[in-house]
Backbone as ProteinMPNN parsed JSONL, in Angstrom:
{"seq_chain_A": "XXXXXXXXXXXXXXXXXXXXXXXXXXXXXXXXXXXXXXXXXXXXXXXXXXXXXXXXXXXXXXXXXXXXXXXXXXXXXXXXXXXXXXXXXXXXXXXXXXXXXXXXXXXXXXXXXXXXXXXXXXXXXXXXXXXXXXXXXXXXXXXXXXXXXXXXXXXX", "coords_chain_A": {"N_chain_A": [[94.924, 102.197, 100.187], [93.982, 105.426, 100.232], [94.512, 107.96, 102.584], [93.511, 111.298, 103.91], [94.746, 115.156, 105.07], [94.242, 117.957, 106.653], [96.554, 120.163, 108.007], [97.729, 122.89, 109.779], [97.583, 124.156, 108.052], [98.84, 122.557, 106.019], [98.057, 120.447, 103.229], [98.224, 116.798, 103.819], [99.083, 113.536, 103.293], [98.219, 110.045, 103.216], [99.164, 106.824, 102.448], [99.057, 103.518, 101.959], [101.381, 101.572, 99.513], [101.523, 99.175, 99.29], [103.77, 98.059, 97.374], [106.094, 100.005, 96.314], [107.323, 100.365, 93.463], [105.373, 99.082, 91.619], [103.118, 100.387, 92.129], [103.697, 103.465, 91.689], [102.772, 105.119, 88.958], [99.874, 105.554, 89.801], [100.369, 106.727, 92.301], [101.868, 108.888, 91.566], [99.734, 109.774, 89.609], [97.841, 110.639, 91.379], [98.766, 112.471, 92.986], [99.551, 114.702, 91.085], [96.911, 115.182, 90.426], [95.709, 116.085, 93.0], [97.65, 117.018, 94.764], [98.768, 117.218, 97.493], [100.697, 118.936, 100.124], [102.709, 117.294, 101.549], [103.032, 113.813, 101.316], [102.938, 110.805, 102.556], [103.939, 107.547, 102.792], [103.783, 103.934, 102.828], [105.031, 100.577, 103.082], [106.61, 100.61, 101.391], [108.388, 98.537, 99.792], [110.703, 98.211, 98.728], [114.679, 98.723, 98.284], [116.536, 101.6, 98.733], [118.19, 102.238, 96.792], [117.274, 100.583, 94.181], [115.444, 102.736, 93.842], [116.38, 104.999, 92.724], [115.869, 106.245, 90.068], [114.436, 108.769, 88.071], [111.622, 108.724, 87.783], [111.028, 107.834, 90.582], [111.344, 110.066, 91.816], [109.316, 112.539, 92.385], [109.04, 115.715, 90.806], [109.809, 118.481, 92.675], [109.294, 117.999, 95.235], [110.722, 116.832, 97.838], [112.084, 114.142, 98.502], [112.075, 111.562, 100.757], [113.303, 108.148, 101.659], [113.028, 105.198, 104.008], [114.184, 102.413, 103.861], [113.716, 98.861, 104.836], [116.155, 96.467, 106.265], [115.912, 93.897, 105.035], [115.368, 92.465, 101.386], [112.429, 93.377, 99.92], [111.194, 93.995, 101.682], [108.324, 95.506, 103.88], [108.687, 98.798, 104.673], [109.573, 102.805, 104.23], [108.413, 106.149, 103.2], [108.654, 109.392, 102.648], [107.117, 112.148, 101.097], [107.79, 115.232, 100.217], [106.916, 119.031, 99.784], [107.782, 121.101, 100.746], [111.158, 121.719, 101.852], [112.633, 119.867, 104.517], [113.482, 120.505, 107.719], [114.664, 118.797, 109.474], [115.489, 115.357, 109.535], [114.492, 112.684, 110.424], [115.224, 108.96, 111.125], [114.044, 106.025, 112.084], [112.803, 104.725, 115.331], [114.401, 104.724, 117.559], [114.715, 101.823, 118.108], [116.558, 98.83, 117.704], [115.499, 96.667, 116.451], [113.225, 96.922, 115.351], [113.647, 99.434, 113.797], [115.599, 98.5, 111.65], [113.678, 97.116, 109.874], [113.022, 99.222, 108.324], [110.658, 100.878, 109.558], [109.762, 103.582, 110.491], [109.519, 107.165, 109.875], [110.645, 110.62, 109.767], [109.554, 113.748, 109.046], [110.664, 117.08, 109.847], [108.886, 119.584, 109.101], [108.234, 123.718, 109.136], [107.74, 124.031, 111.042], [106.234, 121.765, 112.009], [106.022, 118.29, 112.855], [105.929, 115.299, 110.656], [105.199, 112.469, 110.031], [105.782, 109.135, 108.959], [104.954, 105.958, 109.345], [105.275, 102.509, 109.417], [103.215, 99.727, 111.022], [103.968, 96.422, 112.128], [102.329, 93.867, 111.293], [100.171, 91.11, 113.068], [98.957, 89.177, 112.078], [100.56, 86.739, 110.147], [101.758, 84.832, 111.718], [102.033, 83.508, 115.275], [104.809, 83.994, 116.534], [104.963, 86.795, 115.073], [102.933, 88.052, 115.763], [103.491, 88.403, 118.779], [106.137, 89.905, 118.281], [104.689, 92.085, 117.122], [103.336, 93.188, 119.773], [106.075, 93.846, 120.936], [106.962, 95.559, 119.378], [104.772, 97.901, 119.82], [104.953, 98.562, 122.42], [107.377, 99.224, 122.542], [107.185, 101.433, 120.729], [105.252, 102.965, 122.257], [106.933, 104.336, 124.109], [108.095, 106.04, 122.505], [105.891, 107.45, 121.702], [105.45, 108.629, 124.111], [107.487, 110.337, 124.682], [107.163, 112.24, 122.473], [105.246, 113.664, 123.209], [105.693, 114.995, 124.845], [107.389, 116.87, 123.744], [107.538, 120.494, 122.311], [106.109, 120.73, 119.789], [103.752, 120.738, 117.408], [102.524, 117.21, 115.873], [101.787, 114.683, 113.603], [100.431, 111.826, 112.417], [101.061, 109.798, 110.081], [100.023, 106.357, 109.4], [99.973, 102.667, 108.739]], "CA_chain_A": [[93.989, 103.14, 100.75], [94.58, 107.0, 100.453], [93.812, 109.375, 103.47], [94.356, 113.188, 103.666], [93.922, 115.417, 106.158], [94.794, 119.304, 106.604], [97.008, 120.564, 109.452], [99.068, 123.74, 110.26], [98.086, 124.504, 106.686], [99.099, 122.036, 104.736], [97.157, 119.046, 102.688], [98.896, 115.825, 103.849], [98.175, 112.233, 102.677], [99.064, 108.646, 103.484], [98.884, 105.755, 101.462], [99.767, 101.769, 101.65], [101.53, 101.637, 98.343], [102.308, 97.666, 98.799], [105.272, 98.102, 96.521], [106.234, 101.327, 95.227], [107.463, 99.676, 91.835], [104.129, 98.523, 91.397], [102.006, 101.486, 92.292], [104.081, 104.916, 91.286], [102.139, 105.664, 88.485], [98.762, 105.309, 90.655], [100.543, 107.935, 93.187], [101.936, 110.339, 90.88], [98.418, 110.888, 89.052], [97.145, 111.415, 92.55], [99.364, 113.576, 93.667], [98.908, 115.626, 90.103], [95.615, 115.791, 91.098], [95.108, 116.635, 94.392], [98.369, 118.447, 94.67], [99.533, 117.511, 98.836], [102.017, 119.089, 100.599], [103.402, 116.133, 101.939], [102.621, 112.415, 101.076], [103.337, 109.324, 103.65], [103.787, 105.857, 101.882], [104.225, 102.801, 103.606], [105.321, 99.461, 102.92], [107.159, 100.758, 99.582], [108.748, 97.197, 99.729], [111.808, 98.503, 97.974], [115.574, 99.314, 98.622], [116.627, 103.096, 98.276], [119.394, 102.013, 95.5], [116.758, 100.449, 93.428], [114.593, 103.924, 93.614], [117.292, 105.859, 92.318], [115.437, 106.661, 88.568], [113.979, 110.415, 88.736], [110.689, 108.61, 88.199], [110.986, 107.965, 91.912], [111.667, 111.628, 92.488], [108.711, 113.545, 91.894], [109.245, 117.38, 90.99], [108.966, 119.594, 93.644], [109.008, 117.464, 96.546], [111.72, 116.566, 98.477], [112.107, 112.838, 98.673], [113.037, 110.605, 101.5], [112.916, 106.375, 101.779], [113.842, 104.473, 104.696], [113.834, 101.14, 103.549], [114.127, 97.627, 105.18], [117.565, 95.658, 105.543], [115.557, 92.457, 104.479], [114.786, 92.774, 100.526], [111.283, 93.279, 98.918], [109.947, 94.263, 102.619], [108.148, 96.933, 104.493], [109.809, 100.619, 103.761], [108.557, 103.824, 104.614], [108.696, 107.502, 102.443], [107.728, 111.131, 102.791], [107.466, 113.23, 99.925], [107.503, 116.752, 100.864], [107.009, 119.998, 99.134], [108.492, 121.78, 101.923], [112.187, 121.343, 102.654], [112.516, 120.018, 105.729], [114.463, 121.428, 108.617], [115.506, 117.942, 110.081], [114.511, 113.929, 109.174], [114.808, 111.135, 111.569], [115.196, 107.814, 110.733], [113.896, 104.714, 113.139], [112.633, 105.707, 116.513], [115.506, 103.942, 118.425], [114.731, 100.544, 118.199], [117.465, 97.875, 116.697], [114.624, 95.465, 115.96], [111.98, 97.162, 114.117], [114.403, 100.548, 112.969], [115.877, 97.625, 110.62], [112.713, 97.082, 109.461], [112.378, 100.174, 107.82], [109.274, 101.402, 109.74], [109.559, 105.042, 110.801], [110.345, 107.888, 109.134], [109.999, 111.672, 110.325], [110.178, 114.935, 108.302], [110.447, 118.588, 110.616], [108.582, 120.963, 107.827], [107.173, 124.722, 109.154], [106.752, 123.744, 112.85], [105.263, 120.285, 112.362], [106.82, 116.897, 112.559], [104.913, 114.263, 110.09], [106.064, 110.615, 110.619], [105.712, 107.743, 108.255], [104.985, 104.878, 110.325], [104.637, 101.331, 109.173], [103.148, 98.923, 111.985], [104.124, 95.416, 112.377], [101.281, 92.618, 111.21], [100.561, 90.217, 113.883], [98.155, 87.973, 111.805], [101.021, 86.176, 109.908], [101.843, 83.861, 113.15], [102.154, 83.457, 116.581], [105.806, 84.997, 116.428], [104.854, 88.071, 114.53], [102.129, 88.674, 117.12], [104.807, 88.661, 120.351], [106.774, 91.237, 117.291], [103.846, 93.345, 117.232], [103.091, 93.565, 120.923], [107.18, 94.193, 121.021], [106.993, 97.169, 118.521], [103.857, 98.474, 120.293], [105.558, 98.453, 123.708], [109.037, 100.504, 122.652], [106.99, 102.663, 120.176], [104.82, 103.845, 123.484], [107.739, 105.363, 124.652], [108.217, 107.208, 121.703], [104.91, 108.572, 121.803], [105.735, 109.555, 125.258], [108.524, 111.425, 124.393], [106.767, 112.88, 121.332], [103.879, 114.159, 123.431], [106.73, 116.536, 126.33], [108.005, 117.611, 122.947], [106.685, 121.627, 121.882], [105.744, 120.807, 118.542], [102.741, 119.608, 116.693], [102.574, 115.884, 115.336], [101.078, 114.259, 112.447], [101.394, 110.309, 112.379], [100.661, 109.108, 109.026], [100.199, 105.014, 109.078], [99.37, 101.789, 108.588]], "C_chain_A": [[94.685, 104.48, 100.942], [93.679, 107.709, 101.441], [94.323, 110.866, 103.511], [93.798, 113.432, 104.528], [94.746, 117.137, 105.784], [95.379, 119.926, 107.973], [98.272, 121.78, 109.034], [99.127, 124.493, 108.627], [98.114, 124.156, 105.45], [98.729, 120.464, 104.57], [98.426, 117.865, 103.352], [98.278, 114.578, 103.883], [98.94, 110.98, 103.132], [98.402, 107.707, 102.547], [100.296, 104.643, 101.633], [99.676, 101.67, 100.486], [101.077, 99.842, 98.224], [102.946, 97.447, 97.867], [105.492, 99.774, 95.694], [106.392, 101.245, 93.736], [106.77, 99.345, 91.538], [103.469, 99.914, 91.042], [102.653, 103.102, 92.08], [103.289, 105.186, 90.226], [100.705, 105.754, 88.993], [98.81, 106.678, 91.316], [100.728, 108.871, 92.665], [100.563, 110.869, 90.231], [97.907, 111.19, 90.441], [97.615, 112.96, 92.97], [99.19, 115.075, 92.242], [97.727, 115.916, 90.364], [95.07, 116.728, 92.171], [96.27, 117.837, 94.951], [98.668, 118.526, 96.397], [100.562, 117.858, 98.995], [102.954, 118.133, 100.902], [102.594, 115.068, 101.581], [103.661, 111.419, 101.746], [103.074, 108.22, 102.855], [103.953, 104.884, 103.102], [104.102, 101.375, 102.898], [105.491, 99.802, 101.229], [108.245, 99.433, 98.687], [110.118, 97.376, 98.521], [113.327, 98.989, 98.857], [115.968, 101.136, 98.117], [117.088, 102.982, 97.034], [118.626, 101.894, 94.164], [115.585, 101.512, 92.965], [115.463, 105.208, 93.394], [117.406, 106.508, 90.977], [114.645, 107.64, 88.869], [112.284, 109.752, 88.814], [109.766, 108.226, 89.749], [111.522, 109.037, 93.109], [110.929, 112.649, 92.291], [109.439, 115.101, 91.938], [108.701, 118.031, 91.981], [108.655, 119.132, 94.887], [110.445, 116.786, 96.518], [111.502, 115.043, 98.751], [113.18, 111.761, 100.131], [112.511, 108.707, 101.402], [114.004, 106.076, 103.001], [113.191, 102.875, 104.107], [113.962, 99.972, 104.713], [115.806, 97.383, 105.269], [117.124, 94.546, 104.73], [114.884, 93.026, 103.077], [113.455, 92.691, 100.388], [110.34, 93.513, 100.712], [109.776, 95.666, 103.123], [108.604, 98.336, 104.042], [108.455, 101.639, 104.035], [108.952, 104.917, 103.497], [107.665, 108.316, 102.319], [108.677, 111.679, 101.433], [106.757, 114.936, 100.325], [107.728, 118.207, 99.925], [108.202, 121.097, 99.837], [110.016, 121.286, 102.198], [112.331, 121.06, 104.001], [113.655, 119.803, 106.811], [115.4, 119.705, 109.103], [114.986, 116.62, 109.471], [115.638, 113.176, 110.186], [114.324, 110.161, 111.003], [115.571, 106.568, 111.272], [113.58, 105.768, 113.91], [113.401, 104.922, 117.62], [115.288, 102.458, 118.636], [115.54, 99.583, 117.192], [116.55, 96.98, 115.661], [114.119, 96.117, 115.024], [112.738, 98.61, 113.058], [115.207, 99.43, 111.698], [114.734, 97.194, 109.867], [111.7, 98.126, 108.33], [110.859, 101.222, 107.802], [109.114, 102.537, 110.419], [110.563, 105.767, 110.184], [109.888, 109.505, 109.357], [110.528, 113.025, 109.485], [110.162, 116.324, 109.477], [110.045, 119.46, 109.352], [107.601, 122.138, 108.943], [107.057, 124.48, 110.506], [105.995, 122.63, 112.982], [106.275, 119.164, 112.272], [106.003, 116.028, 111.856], [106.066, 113.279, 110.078], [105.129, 109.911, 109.414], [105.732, 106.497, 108.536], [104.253, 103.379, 109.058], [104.225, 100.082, 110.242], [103.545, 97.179, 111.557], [102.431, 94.543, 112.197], [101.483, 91.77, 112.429], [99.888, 88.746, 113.47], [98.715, 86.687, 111.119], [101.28, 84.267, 110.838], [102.263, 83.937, 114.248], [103.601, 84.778, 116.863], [105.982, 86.232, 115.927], [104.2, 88.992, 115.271], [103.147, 88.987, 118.116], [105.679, 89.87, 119.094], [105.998, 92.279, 117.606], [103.316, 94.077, 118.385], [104.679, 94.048, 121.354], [107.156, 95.739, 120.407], [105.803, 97.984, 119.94], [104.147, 99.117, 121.345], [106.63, 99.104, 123.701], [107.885, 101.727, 121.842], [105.982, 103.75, 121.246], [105.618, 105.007, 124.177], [107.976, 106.288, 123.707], [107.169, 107.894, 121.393], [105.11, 109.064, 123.117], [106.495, 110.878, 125.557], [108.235, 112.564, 123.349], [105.912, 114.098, 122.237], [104.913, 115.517, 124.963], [107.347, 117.079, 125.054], [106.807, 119.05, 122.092], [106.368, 122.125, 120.459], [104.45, 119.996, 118.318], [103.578, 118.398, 115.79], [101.729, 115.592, 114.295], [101.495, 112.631, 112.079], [100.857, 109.855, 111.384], [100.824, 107.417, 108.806], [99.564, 104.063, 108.778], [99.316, 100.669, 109.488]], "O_chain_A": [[95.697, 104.661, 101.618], [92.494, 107.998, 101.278], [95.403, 111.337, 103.153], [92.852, 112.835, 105.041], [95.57, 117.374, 104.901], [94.63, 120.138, 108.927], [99.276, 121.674, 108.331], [100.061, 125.091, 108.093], [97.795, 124.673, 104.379], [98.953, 119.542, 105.354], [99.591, 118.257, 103.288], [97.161, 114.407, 104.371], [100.148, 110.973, 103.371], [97.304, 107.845, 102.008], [101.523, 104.693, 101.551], [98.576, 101.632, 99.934], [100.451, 99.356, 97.281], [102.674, 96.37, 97.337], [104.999, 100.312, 94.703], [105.743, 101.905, 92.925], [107.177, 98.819, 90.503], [103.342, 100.401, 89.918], [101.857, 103.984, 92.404], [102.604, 106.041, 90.788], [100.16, 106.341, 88.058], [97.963, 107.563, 91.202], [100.06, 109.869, 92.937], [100.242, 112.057, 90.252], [97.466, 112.338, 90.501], [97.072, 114.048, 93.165], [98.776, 116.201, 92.516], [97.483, 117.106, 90.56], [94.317, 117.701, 92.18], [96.064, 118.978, 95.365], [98.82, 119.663, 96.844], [101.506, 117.425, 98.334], [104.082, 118.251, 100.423], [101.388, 115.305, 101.503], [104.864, 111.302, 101.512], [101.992, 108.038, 102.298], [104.253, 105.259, 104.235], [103.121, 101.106, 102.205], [104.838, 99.445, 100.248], [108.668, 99.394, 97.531], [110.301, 96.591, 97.59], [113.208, 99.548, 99.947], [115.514, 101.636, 97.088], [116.495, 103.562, 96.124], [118.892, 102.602, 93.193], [114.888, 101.301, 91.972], [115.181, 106.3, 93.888], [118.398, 107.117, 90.578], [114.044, 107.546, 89.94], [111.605, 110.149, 89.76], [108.565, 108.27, 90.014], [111.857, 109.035, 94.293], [111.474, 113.721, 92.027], [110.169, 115.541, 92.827], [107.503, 118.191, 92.218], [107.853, 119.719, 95.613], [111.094, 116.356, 95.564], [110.461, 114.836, 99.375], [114.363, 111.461, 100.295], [111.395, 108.302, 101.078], [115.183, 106.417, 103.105], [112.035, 102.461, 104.016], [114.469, 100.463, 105.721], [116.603, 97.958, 104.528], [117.822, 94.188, 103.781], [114.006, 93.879, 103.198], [113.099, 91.612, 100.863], [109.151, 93.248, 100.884], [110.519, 96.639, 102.994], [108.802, 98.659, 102.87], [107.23, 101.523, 104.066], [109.905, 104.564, 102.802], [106.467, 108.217, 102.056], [109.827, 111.698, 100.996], [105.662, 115.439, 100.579], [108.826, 118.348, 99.387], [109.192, 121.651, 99.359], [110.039, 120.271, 102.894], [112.16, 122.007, 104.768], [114.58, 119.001, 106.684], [116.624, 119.6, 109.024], [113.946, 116.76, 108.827], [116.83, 113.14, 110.49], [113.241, 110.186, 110.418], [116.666, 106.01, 111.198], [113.742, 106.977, 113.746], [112.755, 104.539, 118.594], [115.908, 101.99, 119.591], [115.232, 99.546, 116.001], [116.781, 96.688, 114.488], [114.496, 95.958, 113.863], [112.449, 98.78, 111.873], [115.262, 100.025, 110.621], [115.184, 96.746, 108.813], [110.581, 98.052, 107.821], [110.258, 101.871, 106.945], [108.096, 102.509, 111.111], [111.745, 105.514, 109.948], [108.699, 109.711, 109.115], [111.721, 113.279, 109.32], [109.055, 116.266, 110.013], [110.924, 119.983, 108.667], [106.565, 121.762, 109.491], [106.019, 124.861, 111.048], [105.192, 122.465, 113.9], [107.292, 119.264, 111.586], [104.999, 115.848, 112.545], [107.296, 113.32, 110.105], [103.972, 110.208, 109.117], [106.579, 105.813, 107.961], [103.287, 103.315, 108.297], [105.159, 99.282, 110.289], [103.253, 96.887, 110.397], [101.531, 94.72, 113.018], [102.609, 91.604, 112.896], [100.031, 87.656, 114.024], [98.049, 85.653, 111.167], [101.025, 83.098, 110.545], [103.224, 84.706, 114.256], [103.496, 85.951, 117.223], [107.007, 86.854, 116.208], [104.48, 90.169, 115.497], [103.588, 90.135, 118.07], [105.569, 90.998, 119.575], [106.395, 93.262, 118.232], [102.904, 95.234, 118.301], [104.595, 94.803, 122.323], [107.323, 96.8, 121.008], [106.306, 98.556, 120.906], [103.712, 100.265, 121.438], [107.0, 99.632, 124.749], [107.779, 102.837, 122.363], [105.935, 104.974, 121.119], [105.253, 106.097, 124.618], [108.077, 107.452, 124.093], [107.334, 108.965, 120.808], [104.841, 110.264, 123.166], [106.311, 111.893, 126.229], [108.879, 113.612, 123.313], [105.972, 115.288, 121.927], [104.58, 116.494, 125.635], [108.043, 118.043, 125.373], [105.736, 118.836, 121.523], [106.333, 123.271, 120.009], [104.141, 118.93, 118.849], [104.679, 118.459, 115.244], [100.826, 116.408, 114.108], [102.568, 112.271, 111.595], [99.82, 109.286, 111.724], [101.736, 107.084, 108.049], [98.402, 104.316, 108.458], [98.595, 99.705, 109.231]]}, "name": "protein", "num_of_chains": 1, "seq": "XXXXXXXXXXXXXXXXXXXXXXXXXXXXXXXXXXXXXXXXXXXXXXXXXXXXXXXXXXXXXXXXXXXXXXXXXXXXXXXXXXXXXXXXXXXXXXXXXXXXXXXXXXXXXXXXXXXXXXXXXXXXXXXXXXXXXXXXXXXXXXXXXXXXXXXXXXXX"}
């Protein structure tokens, strides 16, 4: 599912690839198309190492991936036209920052984030995960929201 939205300026889009190695040619004609400033992926279910062929470097956008430690899961990436001033990677959590599920660009005065949420429908234990994530990442919207910048949370 692709969403877009316009802020501060500039087109920005999200999209659940469910594997980037799968679905890059899907994204790149989009992005030829439509032509966003930034693009949010999630769950690119890849390691960085193995996205290291330029076809996982569009032109003209600045490329980041936080991946997983565990192979073939989750993974986040912003593709950005804009150089951007700073990138954060995890929002302080051991548990789920291994998980490869946040990812933050600073472009122009905005922060856009790449968030992948935690499933809880798998089983019982994924649920108590997802009410875990939910419960630290509060604080990081807390902290987001005393900070004097606009936000943009691109997820799934």
């Amino acid at each position: 599912m692709v969403g877009a939205l316009r802020r501060a300026g500039m087109r920005i889009a999200t999209w659940n690839v469910n594997s980037i190695r799968t679905r890059l040619d899907q994204v790149l004609a989009w992005m030829e198309q439509e032509k966003p400033e930034v693009v949010c992926l999630q769950e690119t279910k890849a390691q960085e190492h193995q996205l290291e062929d330029e076809q996982f470097r569009p032109d003209g956008y600045h490329v980041f991936y936080e991946d997983a430690e565990k192979k073939g899961y989750s993974g986040v990436a912003v593709y950005s036209r804009h150089k951007p001033k700073r990138v954060v990677r995890g929002f302080g959590s051991a548990e789920f920052d291994a998980e490869g599920r946040y990812l933050e660009v600073e472009v122009d005065g905005l922060s856009v984030v790449s968030l992948y949420l935690p499933s809880g429908s798998s089983s019982e234990a994924r649920q108590e995960a997802k009410f875990r994530f939910l419960d630290q990442f509060a604080d990081t919207l807390r902290r987001i929201r005393r900070r004097k910048r606009e936000y943009v949370l691109c997820g799934d």
